[in-house]
N, C-alpha and C positions, 0 to 999 in steps of 0.2 A: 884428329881434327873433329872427330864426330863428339868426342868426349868434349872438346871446347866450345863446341855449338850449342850443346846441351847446358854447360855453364854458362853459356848467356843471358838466355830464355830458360828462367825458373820453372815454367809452367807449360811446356808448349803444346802438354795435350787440353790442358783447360785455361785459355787465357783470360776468358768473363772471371771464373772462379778467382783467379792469380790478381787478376785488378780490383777486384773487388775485395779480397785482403788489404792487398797495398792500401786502399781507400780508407777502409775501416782502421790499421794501424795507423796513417795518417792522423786520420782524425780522434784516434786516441792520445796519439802524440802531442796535439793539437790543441786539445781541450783541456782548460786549467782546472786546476780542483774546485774551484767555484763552481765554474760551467756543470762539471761532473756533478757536483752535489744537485745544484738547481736541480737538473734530469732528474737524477734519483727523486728527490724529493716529486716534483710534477709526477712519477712513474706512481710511485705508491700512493700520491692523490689522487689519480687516474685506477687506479688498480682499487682503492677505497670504495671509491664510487659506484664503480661497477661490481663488487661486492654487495655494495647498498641496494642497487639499481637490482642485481640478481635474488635478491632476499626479498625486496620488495614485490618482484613478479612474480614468485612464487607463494608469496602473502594473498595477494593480488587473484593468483590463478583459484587457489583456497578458497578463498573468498567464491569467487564467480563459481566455483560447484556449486556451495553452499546453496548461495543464490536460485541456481538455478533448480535445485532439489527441490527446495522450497516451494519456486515457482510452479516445479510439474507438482507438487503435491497440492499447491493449490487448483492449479488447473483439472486435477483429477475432483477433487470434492465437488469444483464450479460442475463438470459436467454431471456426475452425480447427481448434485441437486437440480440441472437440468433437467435430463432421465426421468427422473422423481416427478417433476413437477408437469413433464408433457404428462406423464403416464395417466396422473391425477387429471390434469383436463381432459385426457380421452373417456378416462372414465367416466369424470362429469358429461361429457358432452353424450356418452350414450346413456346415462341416467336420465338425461335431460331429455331425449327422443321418446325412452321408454316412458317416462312420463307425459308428454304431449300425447305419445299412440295412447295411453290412458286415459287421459283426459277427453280428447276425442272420442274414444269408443263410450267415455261416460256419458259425452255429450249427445252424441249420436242416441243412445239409449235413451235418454231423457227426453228427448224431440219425437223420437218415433213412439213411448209414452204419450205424450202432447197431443201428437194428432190422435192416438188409438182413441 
């Protein structure tokens, strides 16, 4: 009896797994060769694509290093020449003091001249 119960129920420790065969034999049964080819065909147009789509992102990712290398190397020279450029106005601007106290002390001289 147990052995006919078991011939009943194909499946009866997985019955998802069991219906879900039936289904998919079904619907191979089901599907004319036409239907079958369209699939195929849509499959590998789909499967084309994302091919395309995966070769491009990676073209793509290439790319935006590049870019980006680019960019810190320009960023690097920008500051650089920042650097550079404060460096030269500080120097100017204490050339420029030391010249005024010069100038001043010339002046100063010249006046106290003046009145001697």
């Amino acid at each position: 009896m147990a052995a006919r119960m078991h011939l009943a129920t194909p499946c009866p420790s997985r019955p998802t797994r069991c219906m879900q065969l039936r289904r998919f034999a079904q619907k191979r049964l089901t599907t004319t060769v036409e239907e079958d080819s369209s699939n195929r065909q849509y499959y590998e147009e789909v499967k084309e694509r994302e091919e395309r789509a995966v070769s491009e992102k990676i073209q793509l990712e290439q790319k935006l290093k590049l870019q980006r290398v680019e960019l810190h190397k320009q960023a690097t020279q920008m500051q650089s020449t920042a650097d550079r450029l404060r460096a030269q106005l500080h120097e100017l601007g204490e050339r420029t003091k030391k010249e005024m106290a010069n100038i001043g002390a010339s002046a100063k001289s010249v006046r106290a001249e003046d009145f001697s």
